[in-house]
Structure formats: C-alpha cells, structure tokens
C-alpha positions as a Markdown table, in Angstrom:
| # | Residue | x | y | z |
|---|---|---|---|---|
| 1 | Unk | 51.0 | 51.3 | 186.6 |
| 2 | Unk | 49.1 | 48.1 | 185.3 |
| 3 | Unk | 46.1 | 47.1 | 187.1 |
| 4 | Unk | 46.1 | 44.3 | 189.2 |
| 5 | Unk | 42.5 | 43.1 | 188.8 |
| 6 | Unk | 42.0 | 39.6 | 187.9 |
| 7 | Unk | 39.5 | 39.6 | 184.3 |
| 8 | Unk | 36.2 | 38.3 | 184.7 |
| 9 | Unk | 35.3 | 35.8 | 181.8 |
| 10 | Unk | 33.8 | 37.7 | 179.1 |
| 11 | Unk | 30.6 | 37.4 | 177.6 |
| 12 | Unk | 29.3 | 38.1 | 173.8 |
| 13 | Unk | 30.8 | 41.1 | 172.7 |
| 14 | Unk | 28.5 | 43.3 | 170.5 |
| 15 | Unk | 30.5 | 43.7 | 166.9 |
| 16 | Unk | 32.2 | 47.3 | 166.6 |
| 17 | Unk | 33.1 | 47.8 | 170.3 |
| 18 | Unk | 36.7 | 48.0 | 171.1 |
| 19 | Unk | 38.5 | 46.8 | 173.9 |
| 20 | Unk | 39.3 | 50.2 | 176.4 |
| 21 | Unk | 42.7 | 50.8 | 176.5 |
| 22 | Unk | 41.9 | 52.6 | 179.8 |
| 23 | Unk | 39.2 | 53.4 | 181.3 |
| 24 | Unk | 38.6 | 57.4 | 182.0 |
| 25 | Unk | 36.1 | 57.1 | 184.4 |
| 26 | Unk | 33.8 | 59.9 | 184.7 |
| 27 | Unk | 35.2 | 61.0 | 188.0 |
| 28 | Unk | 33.5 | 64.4 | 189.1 |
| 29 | Unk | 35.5 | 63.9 | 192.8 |
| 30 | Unk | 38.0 | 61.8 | 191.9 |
| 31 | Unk | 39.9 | 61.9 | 188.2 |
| 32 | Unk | 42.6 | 64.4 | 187.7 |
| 33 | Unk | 44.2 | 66.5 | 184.8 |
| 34 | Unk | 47.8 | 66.1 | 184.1 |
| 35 | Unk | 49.3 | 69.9 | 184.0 |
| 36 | Unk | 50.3 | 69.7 | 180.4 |
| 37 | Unk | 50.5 | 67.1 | 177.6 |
| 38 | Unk | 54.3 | 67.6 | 177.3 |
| 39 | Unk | 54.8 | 68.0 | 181.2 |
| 40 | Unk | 58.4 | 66.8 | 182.8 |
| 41 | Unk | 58.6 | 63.9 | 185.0 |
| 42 | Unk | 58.5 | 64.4 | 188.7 |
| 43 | Unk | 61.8 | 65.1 | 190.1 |
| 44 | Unk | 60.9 | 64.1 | 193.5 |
| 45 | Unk | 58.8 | 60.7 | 194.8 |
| 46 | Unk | 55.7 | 62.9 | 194.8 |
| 47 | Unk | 53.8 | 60.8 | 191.8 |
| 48 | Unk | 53.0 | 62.6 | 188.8 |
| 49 | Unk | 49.5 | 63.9 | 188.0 |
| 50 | Unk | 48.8 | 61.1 | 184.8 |
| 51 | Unk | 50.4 | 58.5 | 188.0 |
| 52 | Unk | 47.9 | 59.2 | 190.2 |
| 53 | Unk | 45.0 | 59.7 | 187.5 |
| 54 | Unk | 45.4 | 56.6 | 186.1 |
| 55 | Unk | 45.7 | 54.7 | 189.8 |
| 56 | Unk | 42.9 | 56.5 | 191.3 |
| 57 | Unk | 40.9 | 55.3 | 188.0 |
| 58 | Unk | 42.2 | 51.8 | 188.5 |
| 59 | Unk | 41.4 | 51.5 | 192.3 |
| 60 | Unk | 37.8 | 52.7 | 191.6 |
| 61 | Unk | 37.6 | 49.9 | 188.8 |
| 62 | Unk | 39.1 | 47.6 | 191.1 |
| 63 | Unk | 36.8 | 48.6 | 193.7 |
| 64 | Unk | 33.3 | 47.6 | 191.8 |
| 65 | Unk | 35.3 | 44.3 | 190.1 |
| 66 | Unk | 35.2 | 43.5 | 194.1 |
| 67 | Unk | 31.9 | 44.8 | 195.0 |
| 68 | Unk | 30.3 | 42.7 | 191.7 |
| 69 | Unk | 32.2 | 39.5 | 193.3 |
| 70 | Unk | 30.9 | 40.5 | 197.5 |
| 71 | Unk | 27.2 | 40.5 | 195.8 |
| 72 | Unk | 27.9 | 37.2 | 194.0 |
| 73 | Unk | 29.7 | 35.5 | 197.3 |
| 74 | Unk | 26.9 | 37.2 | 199.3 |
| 75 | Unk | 24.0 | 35.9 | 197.4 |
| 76 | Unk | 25.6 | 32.2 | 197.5 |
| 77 | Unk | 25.8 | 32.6 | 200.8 |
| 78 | Unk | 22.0 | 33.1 | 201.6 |
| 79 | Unk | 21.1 | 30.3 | 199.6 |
| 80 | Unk | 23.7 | 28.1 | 201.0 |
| 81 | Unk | 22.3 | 29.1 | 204.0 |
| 82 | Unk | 18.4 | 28.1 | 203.2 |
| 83 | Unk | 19.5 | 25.1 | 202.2 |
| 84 | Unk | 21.7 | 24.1 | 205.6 |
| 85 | Unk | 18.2 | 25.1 | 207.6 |
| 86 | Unk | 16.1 | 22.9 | 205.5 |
| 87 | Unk | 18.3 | 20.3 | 205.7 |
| 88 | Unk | 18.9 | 20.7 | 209.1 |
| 89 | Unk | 14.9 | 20.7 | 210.0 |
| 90 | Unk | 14.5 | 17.2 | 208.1 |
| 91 | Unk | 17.6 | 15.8 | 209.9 |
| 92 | Unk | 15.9 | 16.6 | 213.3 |
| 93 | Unk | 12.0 | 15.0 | 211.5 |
| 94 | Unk | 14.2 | 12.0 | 210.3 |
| 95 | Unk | 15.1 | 11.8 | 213.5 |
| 96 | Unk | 12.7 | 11.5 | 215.7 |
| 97 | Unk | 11.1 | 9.0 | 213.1 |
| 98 | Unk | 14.2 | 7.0 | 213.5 |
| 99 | Unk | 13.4 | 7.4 | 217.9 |
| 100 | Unk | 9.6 | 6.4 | 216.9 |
| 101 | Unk | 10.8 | 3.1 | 215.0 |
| 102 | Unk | 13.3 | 1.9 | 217.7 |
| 103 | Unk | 10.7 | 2.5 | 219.8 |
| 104 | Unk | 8.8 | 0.0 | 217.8 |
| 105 | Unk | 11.2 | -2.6 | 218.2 |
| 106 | Unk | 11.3 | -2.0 | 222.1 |
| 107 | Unk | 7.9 | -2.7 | 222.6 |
| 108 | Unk | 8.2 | -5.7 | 220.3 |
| 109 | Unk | 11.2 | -7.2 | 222.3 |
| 110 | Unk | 9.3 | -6.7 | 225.7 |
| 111 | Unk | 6.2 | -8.7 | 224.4 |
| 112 | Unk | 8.6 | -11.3 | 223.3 |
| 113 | Unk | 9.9 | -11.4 | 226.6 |
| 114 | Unk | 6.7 | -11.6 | 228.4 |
| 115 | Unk | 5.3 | -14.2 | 226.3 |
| 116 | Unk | 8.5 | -16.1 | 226.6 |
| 117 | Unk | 8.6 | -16.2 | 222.9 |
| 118 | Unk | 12.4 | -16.1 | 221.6 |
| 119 | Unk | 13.6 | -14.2 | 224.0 |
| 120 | Unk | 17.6 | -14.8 | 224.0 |
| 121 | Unk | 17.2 | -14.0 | 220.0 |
| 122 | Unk | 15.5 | -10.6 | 220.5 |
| 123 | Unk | 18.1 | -10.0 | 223.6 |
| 124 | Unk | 21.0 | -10.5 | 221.1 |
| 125 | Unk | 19.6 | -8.6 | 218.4 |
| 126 | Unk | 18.6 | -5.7 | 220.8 |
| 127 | Unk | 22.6 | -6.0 | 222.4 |
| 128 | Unk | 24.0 | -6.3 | 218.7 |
| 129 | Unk | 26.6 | -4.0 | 217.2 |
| 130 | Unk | 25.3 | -4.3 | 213.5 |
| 131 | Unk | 21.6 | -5.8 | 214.1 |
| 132 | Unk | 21.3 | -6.0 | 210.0 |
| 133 | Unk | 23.7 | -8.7 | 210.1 |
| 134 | Unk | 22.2 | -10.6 | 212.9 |
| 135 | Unk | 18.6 | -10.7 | 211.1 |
| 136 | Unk | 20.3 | -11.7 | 207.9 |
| 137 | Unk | 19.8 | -15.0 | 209.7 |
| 138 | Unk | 17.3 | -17.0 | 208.7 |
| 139 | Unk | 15.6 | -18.8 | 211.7 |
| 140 | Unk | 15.4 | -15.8 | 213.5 |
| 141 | Unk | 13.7 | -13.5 | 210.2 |
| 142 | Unk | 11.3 | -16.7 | 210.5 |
| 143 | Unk | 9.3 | -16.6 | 213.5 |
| 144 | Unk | 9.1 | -12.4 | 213.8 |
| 145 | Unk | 5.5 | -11.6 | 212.8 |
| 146 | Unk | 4.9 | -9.6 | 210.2 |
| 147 | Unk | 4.0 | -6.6 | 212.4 |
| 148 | Unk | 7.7 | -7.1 | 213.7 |
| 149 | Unk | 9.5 | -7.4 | 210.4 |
| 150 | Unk | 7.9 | -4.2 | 209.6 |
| 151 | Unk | 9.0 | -2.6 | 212.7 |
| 152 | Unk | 12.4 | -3.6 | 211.3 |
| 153 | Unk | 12.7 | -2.5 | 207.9 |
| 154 | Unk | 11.2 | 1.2 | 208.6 |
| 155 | Unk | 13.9 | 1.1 | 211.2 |
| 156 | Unk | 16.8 | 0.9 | 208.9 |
| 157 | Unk | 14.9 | 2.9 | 206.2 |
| 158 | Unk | 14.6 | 5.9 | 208.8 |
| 159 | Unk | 18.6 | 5.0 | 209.9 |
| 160 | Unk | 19.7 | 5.1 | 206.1 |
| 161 | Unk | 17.7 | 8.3 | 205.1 |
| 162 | Unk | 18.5 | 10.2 | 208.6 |
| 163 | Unk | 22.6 | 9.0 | 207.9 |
| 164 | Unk | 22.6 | 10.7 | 204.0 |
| 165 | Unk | 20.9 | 14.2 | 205.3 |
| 166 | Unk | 23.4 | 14.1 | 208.1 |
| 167 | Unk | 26.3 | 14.0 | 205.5 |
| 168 | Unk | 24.3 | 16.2 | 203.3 |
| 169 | Unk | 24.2 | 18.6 | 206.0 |
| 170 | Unk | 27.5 | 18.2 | 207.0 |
| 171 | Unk | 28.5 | 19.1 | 203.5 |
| 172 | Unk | 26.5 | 22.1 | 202.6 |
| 173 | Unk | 27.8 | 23.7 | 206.4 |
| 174 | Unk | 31.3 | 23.1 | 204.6 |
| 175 | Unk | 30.2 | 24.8 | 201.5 |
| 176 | Unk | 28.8 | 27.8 | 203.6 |
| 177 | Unk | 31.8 | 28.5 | 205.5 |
| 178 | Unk | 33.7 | 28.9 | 202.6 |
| 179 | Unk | 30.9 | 31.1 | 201.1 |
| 180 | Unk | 31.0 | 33.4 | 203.9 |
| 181 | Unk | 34.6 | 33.2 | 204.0 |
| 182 | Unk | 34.7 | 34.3 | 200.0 |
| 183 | Unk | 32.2 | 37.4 | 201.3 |
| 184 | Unk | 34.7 | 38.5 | 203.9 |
| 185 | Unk | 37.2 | 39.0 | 201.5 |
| 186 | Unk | 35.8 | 40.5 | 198.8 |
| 187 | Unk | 34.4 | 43.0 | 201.0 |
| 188 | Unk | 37.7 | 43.7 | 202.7 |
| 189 | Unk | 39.0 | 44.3 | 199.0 |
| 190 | Unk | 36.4 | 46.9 | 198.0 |
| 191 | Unk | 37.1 | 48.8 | 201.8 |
| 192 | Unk | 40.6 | 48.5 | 200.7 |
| 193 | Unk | 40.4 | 49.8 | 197.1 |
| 194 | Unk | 38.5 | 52.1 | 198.2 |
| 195 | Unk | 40.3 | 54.2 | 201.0 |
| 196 | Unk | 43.2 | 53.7 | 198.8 |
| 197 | Unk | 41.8 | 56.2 | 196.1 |
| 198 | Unk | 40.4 | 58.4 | 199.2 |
| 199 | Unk | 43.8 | 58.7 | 200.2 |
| 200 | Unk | 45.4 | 59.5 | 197.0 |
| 201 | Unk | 42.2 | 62.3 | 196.5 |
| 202 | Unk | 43.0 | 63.9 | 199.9 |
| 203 | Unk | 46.4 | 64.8 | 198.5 |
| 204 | Unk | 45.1 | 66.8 | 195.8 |
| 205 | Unk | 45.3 | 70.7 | 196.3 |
| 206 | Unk | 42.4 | 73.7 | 195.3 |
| 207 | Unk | 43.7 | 74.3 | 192.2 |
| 208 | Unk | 43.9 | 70.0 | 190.6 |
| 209 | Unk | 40.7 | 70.3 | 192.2 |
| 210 | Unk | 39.2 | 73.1 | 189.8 |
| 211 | Unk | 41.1 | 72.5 | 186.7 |
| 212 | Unk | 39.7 | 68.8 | 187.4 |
| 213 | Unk | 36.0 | 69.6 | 186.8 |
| 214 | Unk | 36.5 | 72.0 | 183.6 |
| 215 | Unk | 38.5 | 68.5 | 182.4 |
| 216 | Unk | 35.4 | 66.9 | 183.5 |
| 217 | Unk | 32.8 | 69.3 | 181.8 |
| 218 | Unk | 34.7 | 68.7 | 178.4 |
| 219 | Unk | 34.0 | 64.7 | 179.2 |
| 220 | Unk | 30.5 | 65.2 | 179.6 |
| 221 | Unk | 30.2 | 67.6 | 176.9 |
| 222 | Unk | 31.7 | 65.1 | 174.1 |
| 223 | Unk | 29.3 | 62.3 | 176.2 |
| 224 | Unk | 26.7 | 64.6 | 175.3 |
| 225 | Unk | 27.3 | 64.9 | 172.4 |
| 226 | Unk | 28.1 | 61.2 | 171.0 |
| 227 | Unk | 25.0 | 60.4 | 172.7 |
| 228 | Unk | 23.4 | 63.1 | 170.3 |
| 229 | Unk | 24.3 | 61.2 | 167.4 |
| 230 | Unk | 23.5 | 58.2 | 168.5 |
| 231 | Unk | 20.1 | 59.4 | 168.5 |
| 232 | Unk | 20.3 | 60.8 | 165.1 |
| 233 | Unk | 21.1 | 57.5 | 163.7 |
| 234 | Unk | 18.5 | 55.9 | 165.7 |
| 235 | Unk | 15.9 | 57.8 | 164.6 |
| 236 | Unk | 16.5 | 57.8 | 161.0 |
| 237 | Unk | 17.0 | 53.8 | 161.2 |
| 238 | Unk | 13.8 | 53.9 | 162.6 |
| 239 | Unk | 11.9 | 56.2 | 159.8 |
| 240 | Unk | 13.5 | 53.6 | 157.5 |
| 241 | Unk | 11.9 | 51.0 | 159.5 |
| 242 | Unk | 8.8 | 52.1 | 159.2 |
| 243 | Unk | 9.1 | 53.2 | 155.5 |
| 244 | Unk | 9.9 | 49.6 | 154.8 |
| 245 | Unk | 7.3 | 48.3 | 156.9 |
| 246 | Unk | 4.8 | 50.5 | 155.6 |
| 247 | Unk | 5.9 | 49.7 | 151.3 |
| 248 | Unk | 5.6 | 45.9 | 152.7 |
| 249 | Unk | 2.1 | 45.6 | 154.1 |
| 250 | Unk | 1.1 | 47.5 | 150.8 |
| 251 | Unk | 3.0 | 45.0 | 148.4 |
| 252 | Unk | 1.5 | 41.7 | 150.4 |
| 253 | Unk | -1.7 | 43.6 | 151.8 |
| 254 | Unk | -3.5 | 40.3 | 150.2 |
| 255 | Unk | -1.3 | 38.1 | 151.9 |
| 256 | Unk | -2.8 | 35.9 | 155.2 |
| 257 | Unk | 0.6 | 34.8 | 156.5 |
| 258 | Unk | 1.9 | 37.5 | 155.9 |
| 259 | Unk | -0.5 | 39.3 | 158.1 |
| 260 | Unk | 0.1 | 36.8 | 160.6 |
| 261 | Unk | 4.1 | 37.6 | 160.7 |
| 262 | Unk | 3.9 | 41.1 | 160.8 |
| 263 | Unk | 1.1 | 41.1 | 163.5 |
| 264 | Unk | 3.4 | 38.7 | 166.2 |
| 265 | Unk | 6.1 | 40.5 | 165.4 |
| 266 | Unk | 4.5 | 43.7 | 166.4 |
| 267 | Unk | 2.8 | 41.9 | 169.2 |
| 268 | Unk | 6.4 | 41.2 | 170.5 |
| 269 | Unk | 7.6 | 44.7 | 170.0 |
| 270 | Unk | 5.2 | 46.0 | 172.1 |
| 271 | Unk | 4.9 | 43.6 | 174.9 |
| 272 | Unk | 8.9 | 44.1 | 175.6 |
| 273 | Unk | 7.7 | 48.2 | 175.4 |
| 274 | Unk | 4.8 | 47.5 | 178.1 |
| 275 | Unk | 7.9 | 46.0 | 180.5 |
| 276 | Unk | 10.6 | 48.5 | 179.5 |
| 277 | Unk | 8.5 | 51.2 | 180.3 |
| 278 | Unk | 8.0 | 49.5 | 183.7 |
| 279 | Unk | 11.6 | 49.1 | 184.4 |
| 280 | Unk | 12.1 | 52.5 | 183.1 |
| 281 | Unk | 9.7 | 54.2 | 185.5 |
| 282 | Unk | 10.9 | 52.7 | 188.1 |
| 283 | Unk | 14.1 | 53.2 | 187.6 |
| 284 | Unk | 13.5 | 57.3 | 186.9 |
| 285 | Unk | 12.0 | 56.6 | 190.8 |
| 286 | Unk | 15.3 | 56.1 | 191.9 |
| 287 | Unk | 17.0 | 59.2 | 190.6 |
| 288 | Unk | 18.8 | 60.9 | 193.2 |
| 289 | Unk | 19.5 | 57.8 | 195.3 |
| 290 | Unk | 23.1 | 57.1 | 196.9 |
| 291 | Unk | 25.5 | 54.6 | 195.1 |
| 292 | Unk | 26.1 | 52.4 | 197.8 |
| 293 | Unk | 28.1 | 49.0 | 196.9 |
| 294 | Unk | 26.2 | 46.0 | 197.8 |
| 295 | Unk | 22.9 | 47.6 | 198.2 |
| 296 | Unk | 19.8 | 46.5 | 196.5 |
| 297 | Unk | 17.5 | 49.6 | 197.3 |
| 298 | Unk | 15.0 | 50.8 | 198.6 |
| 299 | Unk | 17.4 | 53.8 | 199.8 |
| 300 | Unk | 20.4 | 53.0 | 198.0 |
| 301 | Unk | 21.5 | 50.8 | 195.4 |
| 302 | Unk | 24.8 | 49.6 | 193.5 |
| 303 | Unk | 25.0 | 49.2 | 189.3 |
| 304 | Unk | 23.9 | 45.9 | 189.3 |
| 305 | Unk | 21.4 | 45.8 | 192.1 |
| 306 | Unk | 19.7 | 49.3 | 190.4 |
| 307 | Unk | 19.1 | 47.5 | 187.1 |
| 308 | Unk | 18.1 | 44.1 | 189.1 |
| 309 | Unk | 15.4 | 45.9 | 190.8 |
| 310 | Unk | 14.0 | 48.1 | 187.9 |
| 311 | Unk | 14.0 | 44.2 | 185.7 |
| 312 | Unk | 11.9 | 42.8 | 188.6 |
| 313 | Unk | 9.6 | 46.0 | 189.0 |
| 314 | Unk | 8.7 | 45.1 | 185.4 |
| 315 | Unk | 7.9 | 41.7 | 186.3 |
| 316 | Unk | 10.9 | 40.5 | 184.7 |
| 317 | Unk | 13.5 | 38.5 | 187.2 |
| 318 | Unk | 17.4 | 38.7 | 186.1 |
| 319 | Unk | 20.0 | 37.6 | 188.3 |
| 320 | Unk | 22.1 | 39.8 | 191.1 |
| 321 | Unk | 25.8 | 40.6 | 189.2 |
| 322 | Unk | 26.8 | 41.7 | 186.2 |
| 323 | Unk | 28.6 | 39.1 | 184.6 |
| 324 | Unk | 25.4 | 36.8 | 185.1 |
| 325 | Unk | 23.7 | 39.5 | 184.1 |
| 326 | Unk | 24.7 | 39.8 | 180.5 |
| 327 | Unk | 24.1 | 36.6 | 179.8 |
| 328 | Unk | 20.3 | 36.9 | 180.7 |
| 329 | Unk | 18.6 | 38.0 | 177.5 |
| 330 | Unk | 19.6 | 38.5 | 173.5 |
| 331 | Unk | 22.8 | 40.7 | 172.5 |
| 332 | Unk | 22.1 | 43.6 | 170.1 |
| 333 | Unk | 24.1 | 46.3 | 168.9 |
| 334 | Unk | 24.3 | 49.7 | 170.2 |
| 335 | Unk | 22.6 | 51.2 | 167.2 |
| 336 | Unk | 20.2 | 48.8 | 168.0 |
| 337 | Unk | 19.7 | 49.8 | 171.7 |
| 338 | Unk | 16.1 | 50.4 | 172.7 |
| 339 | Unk | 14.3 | 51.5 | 176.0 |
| 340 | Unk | 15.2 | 49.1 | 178.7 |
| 341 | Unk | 17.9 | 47.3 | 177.6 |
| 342 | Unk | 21.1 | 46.7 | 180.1 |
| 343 | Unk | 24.3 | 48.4 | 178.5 |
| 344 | Unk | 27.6 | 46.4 | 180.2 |
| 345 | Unk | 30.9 | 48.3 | 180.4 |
| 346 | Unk | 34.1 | 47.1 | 180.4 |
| 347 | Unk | 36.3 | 44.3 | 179.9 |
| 348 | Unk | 35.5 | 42.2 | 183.2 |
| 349 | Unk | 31.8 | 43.2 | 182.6 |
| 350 | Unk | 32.0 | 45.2 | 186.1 |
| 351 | Unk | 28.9 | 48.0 | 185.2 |
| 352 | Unk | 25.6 | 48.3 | 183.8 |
| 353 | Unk | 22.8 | 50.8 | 183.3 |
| 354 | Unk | 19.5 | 50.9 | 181.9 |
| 355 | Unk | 19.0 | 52.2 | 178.6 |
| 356 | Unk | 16.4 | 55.2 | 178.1 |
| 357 | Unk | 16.8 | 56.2 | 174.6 |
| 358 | Unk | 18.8 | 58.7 | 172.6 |
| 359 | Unk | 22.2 | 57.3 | 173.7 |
| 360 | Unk | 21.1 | 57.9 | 177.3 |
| 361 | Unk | 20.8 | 55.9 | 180.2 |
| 362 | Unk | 19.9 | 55.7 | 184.2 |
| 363 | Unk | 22.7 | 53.9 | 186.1 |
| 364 | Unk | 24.4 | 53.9 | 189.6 |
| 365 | Unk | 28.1 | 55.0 | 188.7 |
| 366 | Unk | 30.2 | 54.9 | 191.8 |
| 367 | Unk | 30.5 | 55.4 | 195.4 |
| 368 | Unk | 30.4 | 59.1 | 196.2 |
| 369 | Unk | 27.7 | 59.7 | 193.5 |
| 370 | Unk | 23.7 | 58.9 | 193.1 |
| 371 | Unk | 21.5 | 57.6 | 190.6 |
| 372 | Unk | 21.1 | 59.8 | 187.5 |
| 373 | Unk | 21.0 | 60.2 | 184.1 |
| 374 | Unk | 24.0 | 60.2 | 182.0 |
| 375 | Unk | 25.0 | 59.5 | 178.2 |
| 376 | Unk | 25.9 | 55.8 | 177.6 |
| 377 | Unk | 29.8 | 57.7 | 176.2 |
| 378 | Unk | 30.3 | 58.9 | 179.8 |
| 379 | Unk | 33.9 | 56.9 | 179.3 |
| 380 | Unk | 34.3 | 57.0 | 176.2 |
| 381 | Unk | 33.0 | 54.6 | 173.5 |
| 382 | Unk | 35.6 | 51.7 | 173.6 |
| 383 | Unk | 34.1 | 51.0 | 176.9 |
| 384 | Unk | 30.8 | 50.0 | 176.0 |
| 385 | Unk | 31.2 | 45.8 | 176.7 |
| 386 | Unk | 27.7 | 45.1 | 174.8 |
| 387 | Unk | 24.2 | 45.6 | 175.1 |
| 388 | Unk | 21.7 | 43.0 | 176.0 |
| 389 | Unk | 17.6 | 43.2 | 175.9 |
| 390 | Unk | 16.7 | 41.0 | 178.9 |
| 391 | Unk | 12.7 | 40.3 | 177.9 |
C-alpha cells in the first residue's frame, strides 16, 4: 500500500546515504512481525500482518510529515499575526493625525470666515468631493498663507500614508486567515493519521503483541551495533587526525603562517565544542520528556522543537521545522558526524536528533514515546537523509 504523503523538497543529501525503500520505524507499541517470511495471503478481508505493518509505519510517517507542516503554518501564523497588530496600531496613530490635520484646516476656514477673507473659496473647498483638485487652482493656492498651505499638504500626506497601511492591513488580515486556515488542516491531518494507526494497533492480539518486541529487540540490537562501528571508525579517523596534525606542526614548527592556520582552525573546533556541549546538556535535560507533536518544551517537545530548543540553549538560533532546519548550517558526512550536529531522516526531511557521539543521538521519536537516547541506525541506515553542523 503506497503512501500517500506528498514529498517535501529535499535538501543536500550527504554522499553514501540511500534513499529508504521503507521506512521500519522503530515502533516499540506500534510495528508488527509478519508470522513467517513465506506466510500465505489472508483468505479473508482481515489484512495481512506485512499490510498492516507497513500502513501503521506509513500513517505514523504521515503523521509527523503533518505535524512538521502544523509547526511551520503555526509559526507563520504568529508572525502574521504581529505584524496585523502593528499595523493595525499605526493605522489607528495615522489616524488620528489625519483628525488633528483636518482639524487644522477647520480652524483655518473659520478665521477666513470671520475675517471675511475668501470665504465662498474656503466653503467650496471645505464642501468638495476631491479638495486636491480644487487647490490645483491657482488663485485660490495664492492668497492661503503659508501657515494654511501647510495645514494642507500634511493633510493629504497623513490621508495618503493612513490609505497605504489601511490596504496594507487589509492585506496581511487576508494572509492570516489563510495561515490559520493552513494550521487547521494540518492539524486535523496529524489527529487523523494518528487515530488511524491507533485503530489498526487496537486490533492486534497478546501474542503480535509479544512476538512484536523480540522483533523489536533484534532492531535495536543491530542499531546498537552499527552505531558501535560507527564509533570505531570515528575514533581511529580521529587518532589519524591527530597523528597527521602532530607530524605537521613538527615538519613546519618554524613556520609563522603556518602557526597562524593551525591555531584558528583549532580556535574554531573548539568554539563549535563550547556550544555543542551546551546544546548537548541541555538536551540530556530533557531525557525522559513526552513526545508531544507541536510542542516546544518545557514539559514536552516534538523532533524538531527538541533540537530547536537545545540550538538556542547553546546560544545558537535555528529555525522551528525540519526542512528549514537542514538548511541552517554546513552538510558533513556521517563519518564525519561530531557532538551537536542535527542528523535528518528521511526522504521528506520529516525527523531530526541531536548527535552525541559514537553513532548515538538524543531525539524525540514519536508520539507514545519520550525523549531518549537511541543509535542514529534505529531504522536502518538508508534512512539517514544527511547530517548538518548548525554553528
């Protein structure tokens, strides 16, 4: 059964990482084990057991694809909304300038009328439908004092400026409404998606159940034990590294630039260390906390808004969703991967977790879970998307 979600663009995928031909989500609740490899097709409309893992696995995909889009629509919407209440506020300023200077020209008419001076001129102009028109005369712009024609001008000024912030306003209310209207629906697609898959789970019996999580310890076992390797590899790239590093101070230990290079690139490495380590410790803080879509902590967070507020704990400000997300730093491969980067899963770009070393990381997985620990392999390798260092 094909998925029906609609593809995010993708960003820069890290050289290596193959596309997932599906995605076996790490479901302790929720994925299920087909009875055997060669098992017989269902003879009845009961769907089989690979039917319902694989649309189970798909709603739940589905589900965060939605909940990445409600926290983009729902952060557009705030500042749409900012921005209708300051415009709002300098409509009602530019308005009661706009009072003020017809004011102006009141007073000026009734001292021209008690004076006697040009009195059936100011009448007119005070009666006319488009008064601009009526002062483009000339004998009438000639004998207003220059008080007057000032009185005039910041009349139409405030009349212009108060007419563009109207339409301004006007506009941006438009723009809000369909922001909020975006919101609604992406949130009444993750609801949907996910009592879908709670339905489908509630069918399951004791025994799918059980056989389920040994399926699942295997998973986590081979996670485990990619992750393992990945930290072998790390570690002796970086005794090489430093073997390299240490054979090239000796060979230009005379040399002043080359001092100079090696000392800001070492004054780099260890300034994005001082903020990883920030992110990372808060991030550790947050260990045990619900997956809850939308949320941006304190008591609950989702992928996105986990790694968001770990970033900004550090100092560091990245934006709310995924897919802007992995755009908001330098790409490096997963061999490459160091404390605090962002590791993106996925096709769409729909997940992310913080990186914490030896093919390890500190993520928010799904709804029904919390905040923990797990290898960066918890699908499977071909669903790393790419890994980005955001500092």
């Amino acid at each position: 059964m094909a998925s029906h979600r609609k593809s995010r663009p993708a960003g820069t995928r890290v050289a290596g990482i193959r596309t997932p031909a599906l995605a076996t989500a790490a479901l302790t609740s929720v994925a299920l084990l087909s009875q055997t490899a060669n098992a017989s097709p269902s003879t009845d409309d009961k769907p089989s057991l690979e039917e319902v893992e694989k649309k189970v696995d798909d709603l739940y995909r589905q589900a965060e694809s939605a909940t990445e889009k409600y926290n983009a629509a729902k952060e557009k919407t705030a500042k749409q909304r900012k921005r209708v209440d300051t415009l709002l506020d300098d409509v009602a300023q530019r308005t009661q300038k706009l009072n003020d200077a017809r004011e102006e020209l009141g007073r000026n008419a009734a001292a021209q009328y008690r004076t006697g001076a040009s009195a059936p001129d100011t009448a007119t102009f005070l009666l006319a439908d488009t008064p601009q028109d009526y002062f483009d005369q000339t004998q009438l712009m000639d004998r207003m004092t220059g008080r007057q024609k000032e009185s005039v001008d910041d009349y139409f000024t405030q009349q212009s400026a108060t007419m563009k912030k109207r339409q301004e306003a006007a506009q941006s209310l438009e723009t809000l409404t369909e922001s909020q209207n975006d919101l609604r629906t992406a949130k009444s697609t993750v609801q949907q998606k996910l009592a879908d898959a709670r339905e489908l789970l509630s069918k399951l019996t004791a025994e799918e159940k059980a056989r389920l999580a040994a399926i699942e310890k295997r998973k986590e076992e081979e996670a485990a034990r990619k992750a393992a390797e990945l930290a072998r590899q790390q570690e002796a790239a970086e005794q090489r590294r430093q073997e390299a590093a240490q054979q090239q101070e000796s060979n230009d230990s005379s040399s002043d630039s080359s001092d100079s290079s090696s000392s800001d690139s070492s004054a780099s490495d260890s300034s994005y260390a001082t903020k990883a380590e920030k992110a990372l410790a808060f991030a550790r803080s947050q260990v045990g906390k619900p997956y809850v879509w939308g949320a941006t902590g304190p008591d609950s967070y989702d992928c996105s808004g986990l790694t968001q507020a770990a970033w900004k704990a550090a100092g560091v400000d990245i934006p709310r969703v995924t897919y802007d997300q992995v755009n908001a730093g330098t790409t490096v491969s997963v061999s490459s991967a160091q404390p605090g980067d962002l590791v993106f899963f996925y096709d769409d770009i729909t997940h992310v977790g913080l990186y914490i070393g030896n093919g390890m990381m500190i993520h928010a997985p799904k709804p029904g879970t919390y905040v923990r620990e797990e290898s960066i392999f918890y699908d499977g390798e071909s669903s790393i998307h790419s890994v980005v260092r955001p500092a």
